[in-house]
N, C-alpha and C positions, 0 to 999 in steps of 0.2 A: 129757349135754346137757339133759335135762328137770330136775334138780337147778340147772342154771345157768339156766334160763330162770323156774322159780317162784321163783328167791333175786330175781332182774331184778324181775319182778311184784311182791312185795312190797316191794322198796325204792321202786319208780314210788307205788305204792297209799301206802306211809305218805307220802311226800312231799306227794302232794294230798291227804293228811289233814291234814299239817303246815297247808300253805299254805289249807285250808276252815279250818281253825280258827281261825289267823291269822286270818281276816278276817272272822269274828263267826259260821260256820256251826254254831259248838259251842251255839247255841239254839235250832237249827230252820230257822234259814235265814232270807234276807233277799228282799221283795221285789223284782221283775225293774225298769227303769227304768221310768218311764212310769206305774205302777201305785203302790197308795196302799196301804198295811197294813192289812188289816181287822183283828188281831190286839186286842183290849183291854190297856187297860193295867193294873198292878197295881189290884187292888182288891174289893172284894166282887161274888160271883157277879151280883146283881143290877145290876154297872155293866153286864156283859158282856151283858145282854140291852138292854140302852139304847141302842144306838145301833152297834154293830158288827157286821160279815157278817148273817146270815140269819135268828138265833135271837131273835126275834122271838114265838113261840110262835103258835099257828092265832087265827085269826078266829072261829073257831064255841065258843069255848070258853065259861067261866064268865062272868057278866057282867059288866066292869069298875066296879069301885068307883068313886066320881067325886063331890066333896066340891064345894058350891056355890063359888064367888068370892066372892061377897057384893060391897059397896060395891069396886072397884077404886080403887087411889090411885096415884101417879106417886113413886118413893124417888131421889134424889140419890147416884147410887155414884160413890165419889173417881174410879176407874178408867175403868168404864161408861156414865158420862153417868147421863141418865132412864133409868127402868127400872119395866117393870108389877110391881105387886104385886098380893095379894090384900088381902081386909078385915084382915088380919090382919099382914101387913106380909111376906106370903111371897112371893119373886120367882117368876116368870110366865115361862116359856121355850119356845119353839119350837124344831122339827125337822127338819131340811135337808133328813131323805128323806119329809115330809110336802107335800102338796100345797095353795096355798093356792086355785088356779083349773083346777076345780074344787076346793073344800075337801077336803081325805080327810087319811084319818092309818094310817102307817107303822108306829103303836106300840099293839103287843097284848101280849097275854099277861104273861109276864116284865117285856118292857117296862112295859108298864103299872103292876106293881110297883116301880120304880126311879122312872118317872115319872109319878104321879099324875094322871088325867086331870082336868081343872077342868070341871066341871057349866056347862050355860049357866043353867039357869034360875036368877032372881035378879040373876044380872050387873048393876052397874047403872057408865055408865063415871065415869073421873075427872073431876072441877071442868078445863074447857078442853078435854078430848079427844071429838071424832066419835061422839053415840051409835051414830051407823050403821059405826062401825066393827064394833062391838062384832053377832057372830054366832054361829049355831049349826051344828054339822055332826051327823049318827047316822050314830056308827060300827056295825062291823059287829055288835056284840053290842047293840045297839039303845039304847045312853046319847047322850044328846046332850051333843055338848062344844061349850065356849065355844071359838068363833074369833075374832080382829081380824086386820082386813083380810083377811079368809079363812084365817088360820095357825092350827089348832088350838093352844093351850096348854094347858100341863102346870107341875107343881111340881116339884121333887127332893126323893126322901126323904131326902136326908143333909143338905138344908138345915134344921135343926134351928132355927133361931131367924133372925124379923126380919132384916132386912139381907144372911142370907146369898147367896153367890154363886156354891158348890161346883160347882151344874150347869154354869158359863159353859165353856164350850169341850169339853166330854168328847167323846173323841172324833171330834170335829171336825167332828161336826154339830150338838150341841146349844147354842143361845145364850139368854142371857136375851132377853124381848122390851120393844123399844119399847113405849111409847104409843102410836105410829101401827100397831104390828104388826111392824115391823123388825126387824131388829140391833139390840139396842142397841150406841153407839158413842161415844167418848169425845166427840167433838163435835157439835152436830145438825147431820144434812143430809150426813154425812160418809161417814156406810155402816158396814160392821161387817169387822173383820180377816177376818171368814169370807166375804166378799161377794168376792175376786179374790184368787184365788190370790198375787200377787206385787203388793199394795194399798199405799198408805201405811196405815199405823199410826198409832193416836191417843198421846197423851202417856202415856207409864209413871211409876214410881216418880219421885221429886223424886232428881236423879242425887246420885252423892257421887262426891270428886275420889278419882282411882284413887293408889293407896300406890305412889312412886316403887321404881325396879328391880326390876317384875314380871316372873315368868319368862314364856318363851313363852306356857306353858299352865298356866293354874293355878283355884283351887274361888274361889267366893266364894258365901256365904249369904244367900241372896235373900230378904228377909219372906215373900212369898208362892211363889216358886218349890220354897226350900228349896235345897241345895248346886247349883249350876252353873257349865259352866267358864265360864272368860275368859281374852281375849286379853293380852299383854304393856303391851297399855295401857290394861286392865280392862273392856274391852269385851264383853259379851253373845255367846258362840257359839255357833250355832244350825246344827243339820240340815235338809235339805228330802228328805218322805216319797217324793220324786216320783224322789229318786237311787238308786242301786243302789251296794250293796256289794260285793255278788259274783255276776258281775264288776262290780268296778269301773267304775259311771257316773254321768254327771252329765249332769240333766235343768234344769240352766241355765245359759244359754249365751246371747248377743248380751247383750239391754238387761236384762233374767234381773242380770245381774253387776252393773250401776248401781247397782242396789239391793239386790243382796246381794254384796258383793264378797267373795274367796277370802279362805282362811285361811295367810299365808305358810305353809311349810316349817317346823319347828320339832325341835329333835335333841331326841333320849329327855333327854336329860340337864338338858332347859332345860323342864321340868316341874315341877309340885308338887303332889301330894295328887291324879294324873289317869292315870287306867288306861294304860298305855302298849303292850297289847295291842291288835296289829293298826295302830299308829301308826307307818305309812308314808307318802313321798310321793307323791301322785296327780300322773302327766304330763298332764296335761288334753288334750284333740284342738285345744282353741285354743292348745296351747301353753305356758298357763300352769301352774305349780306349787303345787298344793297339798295344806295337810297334810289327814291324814283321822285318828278314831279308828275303831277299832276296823272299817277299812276305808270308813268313811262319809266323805263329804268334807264340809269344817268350811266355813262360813260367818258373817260379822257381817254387821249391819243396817244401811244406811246412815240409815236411819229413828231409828237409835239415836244421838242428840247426844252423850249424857255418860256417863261408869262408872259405871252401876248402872239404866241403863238398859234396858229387856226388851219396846222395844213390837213385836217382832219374831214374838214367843209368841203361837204357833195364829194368825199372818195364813195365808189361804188354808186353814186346818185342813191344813197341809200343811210350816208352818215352825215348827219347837219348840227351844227352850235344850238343850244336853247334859248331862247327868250327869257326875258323875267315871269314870263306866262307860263312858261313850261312848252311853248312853240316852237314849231321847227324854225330856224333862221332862214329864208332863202328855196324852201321847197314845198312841196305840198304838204299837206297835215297827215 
């Protein structure tokens, strides 16, 4: 009897190994519904103190390095609208877990390495922008950093030259900053994809007509994204941080679906170049069917007009394009 009962126990035990792996558990596990991935995304140690979970490094430490602004100017991003720089033509970014009333700042240590604190003194503002926008906060290691409109900014160290714009969304709290102190956003007056969870999006890439008899699910190569899937009629499919894979849930649901509406059903077979692990059907509670990779359930952007369109990417720091993996594009897992 006890030979038949441990042979029982291990066929039960592999099966809910089978079905966790299936559905993405073979990396650690996936957020519960409701909840947002503090996890970083690929990349050097020093993203992962930029703006994810706790590691943040103490207050009382060594004292932050922090390089004047000088003259402030306003850069034109094809993507981003206006956008602050430094004298030197380096973009200017803020930090969602930073506070702007009262001013204070979230980012020490580590961080502060990834993100370069910007000096106030000197600051002088752009030709047309509010000198009184333009302020100081002392942080806890006693530097005074430049704020506008009370947001403290910061540089990125991997923004290596002029015009770049690596820091815009890491993580899904760091943004470049307006002129006014804002989001920057592809329109003015518009808000920033990080400002609402479930927001309209400003205008993406200039679209391209999608290549007749696309399979269900298949890669295309984004300039900036890099390989993501797309839908059967080349459309942009994107995850939301806010669902759960296992168990299978979905944390959008009524007006949520207007503007992000499901991703049909689609057979293993009607794929190309797309992980087909964990690529099951999700019965939704409203009923409706849809597909999922790697147990996450797929989504397009109703914000997205044309094939080659991505302005769906980091709205809400919570909606990102997938991988041929079934991975987020650009944010934490």
């Amino acid at each position: 009897m006890n030979t038949w009962r441990n042979a029982s126990l291990a066929l039960t035990a592999a099966a809910v190994l089978t079905l966790t792996t299936a559905c993405g558990q073979d990396d650690g596990g996936q957020a519960p519904a409701g909840s947002v991935g503090a996890a970083a995304p690929a990349g050097a140690p020093a993203d992962n103190a930029g703006g994810y979970g706790s590691g943040y490094g103490s207050a009382g430490g060594a004292k932050t390095e922090a390089a004047p602004a000088g003259q402030l100017a306003v850069a034109e991003d094809a993507k981003l609208g206006e956008v602050l720089t430094d004298a030197e033509g380096r973009t200017l970014y803020r930090f969602d877990k930073d506070s702007a009333n009262p001013p204070k700042s979230a980012c020490e240590g580590d961080c502060a390495t990834a993100w370069p604190v910007v000096a106030a003194e000197g600051a002088k503002a752009p030709a047309g922008v509010d000198a009184a926008l333009l302020g100081e906060v002392t942080r806890a290691d006693g530097v005074k950093q430049l704020t506008v409109d009370g947001w403290p900014v910061y540089r990125y160290a991997k923004d290596t030259q002029p015009g770049d714009v690596k820091g815009q969304g890491v993580g899904g709290t760091w943004y470049a900053a307006a002129p006014d102190g804002k989001k920057a956003a592809p329109e003015a007056g518009s808000g920033s994809a990080g400002d609402a969870e479930e927001g309209e999006a400003g205008a993406g890439e200039d679209a391209e007509a999608a290549p007749a008899d696309l399979p269900g699910l298949s890669v295309r190569t984004d300039p900036d994204l890099g390989e993501i899937v797309v839908d059967r009629a080349g459309m942009t499919v994107y995850r939301f941080q806010k669902d759960s894979a296992w168990p299978m849930k979905t944390a959008c649901t009524g007006a949520c679906l207007k503007k992000w509406p499901v991703v049909a059903p689609v057979d293993k077979n009607d794929t190309e170049g797309v992980s087909t692990k964990g690529n099951v059907t999700f019965a939704r509670p409203d009923g409706l069917k849809q597909q999922t990779m790697d147990c996450w359930p797929l989504y397009t952007f109703a914000g997205d007009k044309k094939p080659g369109d991505t302005n769906g990417q980091g709205v809400g720091g919570t909606w990102w394009a997938v991988s041929p993996q079934g991975k987020l594009v650009g944010a934490s897992k």
